[in-house]
C-alpha positions, 0 to 999 in steps of 0.5 A, spaced: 412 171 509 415 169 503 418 163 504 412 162 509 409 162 502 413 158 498 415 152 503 406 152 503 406 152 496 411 146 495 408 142 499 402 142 495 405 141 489 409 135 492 403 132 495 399 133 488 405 129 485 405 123 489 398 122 488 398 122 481 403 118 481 399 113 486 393 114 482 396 112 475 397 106 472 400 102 467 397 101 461 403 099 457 406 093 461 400 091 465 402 087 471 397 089 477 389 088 477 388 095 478 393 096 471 390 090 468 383 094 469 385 098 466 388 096 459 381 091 458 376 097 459 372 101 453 375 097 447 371 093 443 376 086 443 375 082 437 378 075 437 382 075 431 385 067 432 387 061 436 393 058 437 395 051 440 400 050 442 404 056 440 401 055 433 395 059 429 389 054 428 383 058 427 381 063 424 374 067 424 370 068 418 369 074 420 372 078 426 366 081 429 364 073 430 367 073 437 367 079 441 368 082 449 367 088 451 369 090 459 366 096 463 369 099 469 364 097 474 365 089 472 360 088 467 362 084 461 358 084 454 361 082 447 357 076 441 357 070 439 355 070 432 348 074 430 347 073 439 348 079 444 352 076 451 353 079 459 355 078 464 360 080 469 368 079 470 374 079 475 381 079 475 385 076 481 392 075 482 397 073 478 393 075 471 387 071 472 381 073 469 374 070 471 367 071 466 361 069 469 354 069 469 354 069 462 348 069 458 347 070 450 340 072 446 338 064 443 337 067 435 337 061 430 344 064 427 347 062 421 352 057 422 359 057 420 363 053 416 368 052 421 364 053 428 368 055 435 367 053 442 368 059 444 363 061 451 366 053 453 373 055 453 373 062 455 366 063 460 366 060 467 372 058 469 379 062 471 384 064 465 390 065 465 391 073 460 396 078 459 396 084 454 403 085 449 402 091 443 395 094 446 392 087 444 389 081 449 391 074 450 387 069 454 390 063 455 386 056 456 389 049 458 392 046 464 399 046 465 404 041 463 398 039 457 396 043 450 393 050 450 390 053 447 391 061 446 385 066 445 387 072 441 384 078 441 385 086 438 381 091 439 376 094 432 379 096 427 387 094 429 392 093 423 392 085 423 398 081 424 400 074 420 397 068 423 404 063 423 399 056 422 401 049 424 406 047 419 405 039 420 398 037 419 396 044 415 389 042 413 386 047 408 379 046 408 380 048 415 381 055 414 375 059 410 377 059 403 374 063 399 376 065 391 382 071 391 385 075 384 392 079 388 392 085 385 398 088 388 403 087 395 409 091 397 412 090 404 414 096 408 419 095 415 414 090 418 408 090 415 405 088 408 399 092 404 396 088 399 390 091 394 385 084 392 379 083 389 374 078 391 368 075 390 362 074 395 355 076 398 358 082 402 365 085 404 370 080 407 374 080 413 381 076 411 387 073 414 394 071 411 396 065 414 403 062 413 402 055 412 410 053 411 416 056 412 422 056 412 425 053 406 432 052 405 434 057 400 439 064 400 434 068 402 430 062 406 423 062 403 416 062 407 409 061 404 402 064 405 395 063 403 390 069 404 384 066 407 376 069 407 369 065 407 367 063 401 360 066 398 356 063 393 354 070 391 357 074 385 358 080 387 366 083 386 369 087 392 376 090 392 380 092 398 385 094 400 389 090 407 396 091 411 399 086 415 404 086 421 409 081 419 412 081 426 410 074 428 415 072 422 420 075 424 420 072 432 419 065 428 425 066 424 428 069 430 427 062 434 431 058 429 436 063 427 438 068 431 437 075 432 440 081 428 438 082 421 434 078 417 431 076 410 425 072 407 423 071 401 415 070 401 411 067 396 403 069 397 399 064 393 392 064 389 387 059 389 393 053 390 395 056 382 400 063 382 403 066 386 405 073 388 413 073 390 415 079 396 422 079 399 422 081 407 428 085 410 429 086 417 434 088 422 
């Protein structure tokens, strides 16, 4: 009776494992469509920038701009600006995500100083996408011409630095608020800063390195903080941390992999600076 029991017992327990290892799902290296699902429902994506090309281009004012959020039963909702968007979504093979029937509420926003065509390149057409460290990447563009890459975290994720376009940086193509960097420090791969600004609200900012790597010993990399500019007068302070881990893969790309060490020049307003020395293995 008791090996009866037992071998009763033990078919059970091996058909419940087989089951949940059937029923489980990646959500850390995503690859099939019940996977990919399942790393894109119930988080509030935010877009924080765009690249072309490889390198940062743009930047929302505010990180709540552009938003998606997807919903299990294929219903997709997000913002554009002040307007609240449906619709629904699908994902084929291989990492294919299709948005359609998009709609957006039609309230008169107040336009930004430096506007995205967001639904003209995300909606309505099948795009390329893919997650790396809980964040969401949609990459828009044919093959073999420029692309150019959405990139998204979930509310309330640590910020990783933008690594802009060195060659035809333009400055008046990213918000350019006015800033007093009270304090910065660096520990492991990320950058704390405490800054004090001006404006009508609190800002949402980005660091964006805009020329990098001068020759030196250590090599030199520079950077602007950037956030929109408000005619109103009231001060605000905060304190941000920033993932320094796109410097460190674009050093990587020119010198190698192993240990490393950048000395980071964070400038105000075009006039000081604040120097900081990275170190990496």
């Amino acid at each position: 009776m008791k090996i009866h029991l037992l071998f009763f017992f033990g078919l059970i327990l091996s058909t419940l494992i087989v089951t949940t290892a059937c029923d489980s799902v990646s959500t850390t290296n995503p690859k099939t469509p019940e996977e990919l699902k399942a790393a894109l429902i119930n988080k509030n994506w935010e877009l924080r920038s765009v690249e072309e090309n490889g390198y940062g281009v743009y930047a929302p004012e505010s990180d709540s701009m552009y938003t998606l959020n997807f919903s299990a039963g294929g219903g997709v909702g997000g913002r554009i600006l002040c307007n609240s968007c449906g619709g629904n979504y699908s994902i084929s093979p291989p990492n294919r995500l299709f948005i359609s029937g998009y709609f957006c509420t039609e309230i008169a926003c107040q336009s930004p100083r430096h506007p995205l065509d967001f639904s003209e390149a995300v909606i309505n057409q099948s795009n390329p996408f893919y997650f790396d460290d809980n964040r969401l990447f949609i990459t828009v563009g044919k093959e073999g011409q420029s692309t150019r890459e959405f990139r998204f975290a979930p509310k309330h994720a640590t910020k990783e630095v933008i690594m802009a376009r060195q060659e035809d940086f333009d400055r008046s193509e990213w918000p350019d608020g006015m800033y007093q960097l009270d304090e910065a420090n660096i520990a492991g791969d990320s950058l704390y800063i405490k800054i004090t600004y001006s404006g009508c609200g609190p800002h949402d900012l980005n660091l964006v390195f805009n020329n990098y790597f001068m020759e030196s010993l250590p090599v030199q990399a520079y950077a602007i903080i950037t956030h929109k500019n408000e005619a109103c007068r009231a001060v605000f302070r905060s304190e941000e941390t920033f993932d320094l881990t796109p410097l460190k893969k674009e050093y990587r790309k020119g010198y190698g992999n192993g240990e490393g060490t950048i000395d980071i020049s964070i400038r105000q307003n075009g006039e000081t600076e604040t120097k900081l020395r990275y170190e990496f293995d």
